[in-house]
C-alpha positions in Angstrom: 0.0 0.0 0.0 1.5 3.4 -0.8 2.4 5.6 2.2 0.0 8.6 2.3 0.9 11.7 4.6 -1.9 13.8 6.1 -1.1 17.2 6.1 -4.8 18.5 6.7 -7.7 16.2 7.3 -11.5 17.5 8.4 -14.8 15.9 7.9 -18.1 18.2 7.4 -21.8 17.3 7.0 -24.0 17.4 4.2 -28.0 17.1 5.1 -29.7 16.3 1.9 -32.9 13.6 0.8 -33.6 13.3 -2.9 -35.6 15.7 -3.8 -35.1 17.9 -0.8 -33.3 21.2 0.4 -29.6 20.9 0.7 -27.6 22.2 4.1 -24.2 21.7 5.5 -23.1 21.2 8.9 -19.3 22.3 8.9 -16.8 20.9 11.2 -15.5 22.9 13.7 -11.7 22.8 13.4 -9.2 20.0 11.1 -8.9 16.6 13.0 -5.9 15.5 14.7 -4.1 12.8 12.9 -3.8 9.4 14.7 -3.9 5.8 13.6 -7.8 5.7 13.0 -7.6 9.1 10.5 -4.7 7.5 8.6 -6.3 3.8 8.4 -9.7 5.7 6.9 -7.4 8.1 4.5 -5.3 4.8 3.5 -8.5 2.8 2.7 -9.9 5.7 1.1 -7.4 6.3 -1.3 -6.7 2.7 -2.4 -10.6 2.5 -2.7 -10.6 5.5 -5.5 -7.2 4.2 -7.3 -9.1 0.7 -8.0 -12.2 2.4 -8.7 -13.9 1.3 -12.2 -15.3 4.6 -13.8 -13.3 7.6 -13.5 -13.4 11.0 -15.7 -10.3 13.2 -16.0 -9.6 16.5 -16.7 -9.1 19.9 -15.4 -10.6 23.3 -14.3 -13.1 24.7 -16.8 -10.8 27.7 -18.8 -13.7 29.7 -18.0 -13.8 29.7 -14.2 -16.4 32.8 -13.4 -18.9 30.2 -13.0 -16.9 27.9 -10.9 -15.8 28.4 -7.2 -13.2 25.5 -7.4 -10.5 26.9 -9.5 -10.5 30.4 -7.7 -10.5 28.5 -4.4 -7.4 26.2 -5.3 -5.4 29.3 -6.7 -6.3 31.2 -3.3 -5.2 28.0 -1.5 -2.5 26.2 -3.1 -1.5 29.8 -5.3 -1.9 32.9 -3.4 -1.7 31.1 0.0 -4.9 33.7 0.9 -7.0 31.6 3.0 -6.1 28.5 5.5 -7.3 24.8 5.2 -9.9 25.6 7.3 -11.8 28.2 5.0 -10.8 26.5 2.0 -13.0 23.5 3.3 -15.8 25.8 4.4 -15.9 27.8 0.7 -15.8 24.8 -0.9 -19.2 23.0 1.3 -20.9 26.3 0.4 -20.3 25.4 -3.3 -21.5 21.5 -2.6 -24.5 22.8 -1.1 -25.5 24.8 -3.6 -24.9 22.4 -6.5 -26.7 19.5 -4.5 -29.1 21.5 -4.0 -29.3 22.2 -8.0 -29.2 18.1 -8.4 -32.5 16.2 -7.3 -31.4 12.9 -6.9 -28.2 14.4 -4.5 -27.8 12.6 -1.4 -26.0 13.8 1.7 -23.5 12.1 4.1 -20.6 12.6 5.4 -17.6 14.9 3.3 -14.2 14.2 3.9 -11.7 16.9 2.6 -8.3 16.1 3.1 -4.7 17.1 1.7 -2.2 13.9 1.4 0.9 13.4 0.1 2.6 10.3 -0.9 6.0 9.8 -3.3 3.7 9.8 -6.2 1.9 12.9 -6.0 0.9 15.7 -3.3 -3.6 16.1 -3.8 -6.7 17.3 -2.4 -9.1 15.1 -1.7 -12.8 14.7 -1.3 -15.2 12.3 -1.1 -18.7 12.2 0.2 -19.7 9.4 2.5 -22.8 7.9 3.5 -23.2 6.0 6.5 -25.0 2.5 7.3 -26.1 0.8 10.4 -24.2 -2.4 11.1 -24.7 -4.6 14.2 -22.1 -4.8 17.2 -21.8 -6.8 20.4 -21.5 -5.0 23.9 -19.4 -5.6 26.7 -22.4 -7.5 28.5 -23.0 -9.5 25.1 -25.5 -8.0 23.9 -26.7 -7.6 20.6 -26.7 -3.6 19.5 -26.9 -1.4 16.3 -23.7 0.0 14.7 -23.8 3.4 12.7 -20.4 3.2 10.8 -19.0 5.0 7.7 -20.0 2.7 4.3 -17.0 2.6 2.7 -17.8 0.0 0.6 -20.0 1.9 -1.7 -18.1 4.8 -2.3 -19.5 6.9 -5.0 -19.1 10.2 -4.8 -15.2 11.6 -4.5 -13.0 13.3 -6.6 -8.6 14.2 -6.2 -6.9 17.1 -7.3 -3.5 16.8 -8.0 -1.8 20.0 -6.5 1.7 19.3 -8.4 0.2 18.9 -12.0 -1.9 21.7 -11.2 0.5 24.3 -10.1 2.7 22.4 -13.3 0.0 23.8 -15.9 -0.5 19.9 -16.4 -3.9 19.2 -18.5 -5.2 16.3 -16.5 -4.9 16.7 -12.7 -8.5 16.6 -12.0 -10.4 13.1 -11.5 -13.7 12.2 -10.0 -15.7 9.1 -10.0 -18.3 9.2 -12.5 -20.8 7.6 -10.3 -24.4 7.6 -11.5 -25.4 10.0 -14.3 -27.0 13.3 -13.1 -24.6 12.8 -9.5 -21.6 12.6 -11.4 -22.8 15.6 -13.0 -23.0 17.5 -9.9 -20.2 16.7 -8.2 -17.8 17.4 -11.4 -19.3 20.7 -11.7 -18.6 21.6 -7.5 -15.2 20.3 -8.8 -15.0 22.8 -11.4 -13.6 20.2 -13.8 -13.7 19.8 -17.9 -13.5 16.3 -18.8 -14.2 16.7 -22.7 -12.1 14.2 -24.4 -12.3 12.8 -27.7 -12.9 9.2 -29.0 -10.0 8.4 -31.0 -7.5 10.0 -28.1 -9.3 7.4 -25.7 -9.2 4.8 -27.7 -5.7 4.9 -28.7 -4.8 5.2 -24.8 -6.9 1.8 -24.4 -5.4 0.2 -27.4 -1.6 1.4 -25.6 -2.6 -0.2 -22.4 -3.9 -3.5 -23.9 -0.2 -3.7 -26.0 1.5 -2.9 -22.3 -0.6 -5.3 -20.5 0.4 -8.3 -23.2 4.5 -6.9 -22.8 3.8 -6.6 -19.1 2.8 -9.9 -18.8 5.2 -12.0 -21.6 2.2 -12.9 -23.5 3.5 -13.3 -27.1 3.0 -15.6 -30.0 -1.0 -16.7 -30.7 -2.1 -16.2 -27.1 -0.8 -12.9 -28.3 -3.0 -12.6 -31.3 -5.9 -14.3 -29.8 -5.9 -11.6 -27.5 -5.9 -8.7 -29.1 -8.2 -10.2 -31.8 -10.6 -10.2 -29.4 -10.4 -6.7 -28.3 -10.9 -5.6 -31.8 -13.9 -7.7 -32.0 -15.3 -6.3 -28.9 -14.3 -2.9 -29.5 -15.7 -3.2 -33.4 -19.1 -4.1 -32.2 -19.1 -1.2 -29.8 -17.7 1.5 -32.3 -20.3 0.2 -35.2 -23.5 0.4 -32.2 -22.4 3.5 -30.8 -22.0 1.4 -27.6 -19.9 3.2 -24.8 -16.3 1.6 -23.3 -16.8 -0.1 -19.8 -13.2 -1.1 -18.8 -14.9 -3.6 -16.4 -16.8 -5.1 -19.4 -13.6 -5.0 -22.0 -11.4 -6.7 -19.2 -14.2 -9.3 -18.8 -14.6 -9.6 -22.9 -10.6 -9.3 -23.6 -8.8 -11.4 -20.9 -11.6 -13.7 -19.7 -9.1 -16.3 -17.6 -8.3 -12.9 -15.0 -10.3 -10.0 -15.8 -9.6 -8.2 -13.0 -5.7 -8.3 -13.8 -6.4 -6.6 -17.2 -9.3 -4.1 -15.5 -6.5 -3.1 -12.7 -4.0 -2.7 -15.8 -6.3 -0.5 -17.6 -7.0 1.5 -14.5 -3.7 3.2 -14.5 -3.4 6.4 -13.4 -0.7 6.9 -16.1 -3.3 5.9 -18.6 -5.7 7.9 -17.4 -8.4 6.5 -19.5 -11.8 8.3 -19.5 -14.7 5.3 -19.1 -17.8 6.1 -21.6 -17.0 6.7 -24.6 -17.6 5.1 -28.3 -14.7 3.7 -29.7 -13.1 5.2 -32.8 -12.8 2.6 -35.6 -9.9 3.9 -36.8 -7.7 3.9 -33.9 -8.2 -0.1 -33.1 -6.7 -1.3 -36.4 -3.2 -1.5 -34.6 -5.0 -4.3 -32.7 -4.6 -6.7 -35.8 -2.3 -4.7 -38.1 1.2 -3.6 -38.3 2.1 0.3 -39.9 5.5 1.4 -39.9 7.3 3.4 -42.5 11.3 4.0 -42.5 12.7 6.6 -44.9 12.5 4.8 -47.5 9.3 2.4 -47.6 6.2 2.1 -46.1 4.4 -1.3 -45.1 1.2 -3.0 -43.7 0.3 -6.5 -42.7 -1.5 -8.5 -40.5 -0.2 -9.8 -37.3 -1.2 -13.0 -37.9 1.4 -12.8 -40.9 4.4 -13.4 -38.9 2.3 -16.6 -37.7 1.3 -17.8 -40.8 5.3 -17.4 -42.5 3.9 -14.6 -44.9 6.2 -12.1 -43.0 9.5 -13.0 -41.5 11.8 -11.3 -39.7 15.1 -12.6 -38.6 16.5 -10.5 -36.2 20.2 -11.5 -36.3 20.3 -10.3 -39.9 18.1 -7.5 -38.9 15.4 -8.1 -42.5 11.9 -8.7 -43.3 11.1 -11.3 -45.2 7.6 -11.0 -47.4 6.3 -14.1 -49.1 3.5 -14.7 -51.7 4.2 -11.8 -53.3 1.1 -11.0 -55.7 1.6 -10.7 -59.6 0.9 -7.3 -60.2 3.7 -6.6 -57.6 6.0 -9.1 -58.7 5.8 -7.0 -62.5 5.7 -3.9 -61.0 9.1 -4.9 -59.1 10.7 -6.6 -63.0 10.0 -3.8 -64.9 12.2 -0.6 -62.5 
């Protein structure tokens, strides 16, 4: 587990039924850190980094309409305001976009900064509690209220370093259900437009890195990938959206959640949702390369079949059945 330091941790209250008026009850001071405050921000955060379904992106260039960006640069920028009022500004901004959203729930918010060797962030995640069942001293049988952390949907990081770096993708949130996500990426301020074919090429990168990753070569190799162009086919020609729970399930059937966890990768960054671009998932079954001199194009399944060898040790690419009109084009320079 990676070692998250707390540097500021307190936990506010957001009253809200669906349907009903939002309000806030705000803590009144940041909470000491001990060993129960770092086990919840350690579970936390490996909870979000294995969590199917994020979007990523960052601040809307337009930030009138947003009280995130102007809060961060106050905080994190200007050093204006303290942790304290930073967390206060931004439950007055949740309330009033929960409010907006019908189907908003309330719970518990947890706003906390942590660093760790691979990034320094903001987080904030909105939790709901449940009643569980305990034992007393006297063995009895009694109820529980205790934080669900099981079913966290609602939370989002900010990634203070790529931020303050002018990076383009150092806001993420967890898309959640529809409208909710909706509301919680607009308290986060964040734009999370991306485009099909840039996605798509991502996910095609990380299914070539997962077959390196894990030595898979030869037709286990072209099995494989053959049927992530399937899959991904179907979806581009339906207009049917990318689940990376569904692909790793479709792709790598013998351990889906080794491929899902692979295609999770924060370095990927890969935004669930989208339709995949036809175009982009022809690598999956063909090889394009071009040197200064030529150009070429074949199948993977070529270097199975014999109609493409390459010996490395003389460092050349063989090409076999070479068609007629080629073979005369080649006679006649």
């Amino acid at each position: 587990m990676t070692q998250n330091t707390i540097e500021h941790l307190i936990v506010h209250q957001l009253h809200k039924e669906p349907n009903g008026p939002a309000r806030v009850a705000l803590g009144a001071a940041p909470l000491a850190v001990n060993a129960a405050s770092q086990r919840l921000i350690d579970h936390l955060c490996e909870l979000y980094g294995t969590r199917n379904g994020k979007g990523f992106g960052k601040f809307e260039a337009d930030d009138a309409g947003y009280a995130m960006p102007q809060l961060i640069r106050r905080y994190a920028g200007e050093q204006s305001i303290d942790f304290l009022t930073l967390s206060q500004q931004m439950m007055a901004e949740l309330q009033t976009r929960a409010e907006a959203e019908p189907l908003a729930s309330g719970g518990y918010v947890l706003i906390a900064q942590v660093s760790n060797p691979a990034m320094q962030f903001l987080f904030v995640a909105l939790i709901s509690e449940v009643i569980g069942t305990a034992m007393t001293d006297d063995m009895n049988v009694a109820d529980s209220i205790h934080l669900d952390m099981d079913h966290l949907r609602v939370a989002g990081r900010i990634d203070l370093g790529s931020w303050q770096a002018g990076g383009e993708r150092y806001v993420s949130f967890l898309r959640g259900r529809g409208d909710v996500a909706a509301y919680f990426k607009l308290f986060l301020g964040c734009n999370d437009v991306h485009t099909p074919l840039k996605e798509t090429q991502k996910l095609v990168k990380g299914l070539e890195a997962f077959a390196n990753e894990q030595s898979i070569g030869g037709n286990e190799r072209d099995q494989l990938f053959q049927r992530a162009h399937s899959y991904l086919d179907a979806l581009g020609d339906g207009q049917g959206e990318v689940d990376l729970a569904s692909v790793a399930e479709q792709v790598f059937p013998e351990a889906p959640a080794q491929l899902q966890t692979a295609l999770q990768s924060e370095d990927l960054g890969i935004n669930d949702g989208f339709v995949p671009d036809r175009r982009a998932i022809k690598p999956l079954m063909r090889f394009k390369a071009n040197g200064p001199q030529w150009k070429l194009e074949f199948d993977r399944a070529s270097l199975r079949s014999g109609a493409v060898i390459y010996d490395k040790h003389s460092d050349t690419l063989v090409l076999s059945n070479i068609p007629d009109d080629l073979k005369k084009a080649l006679l006649s320079q």
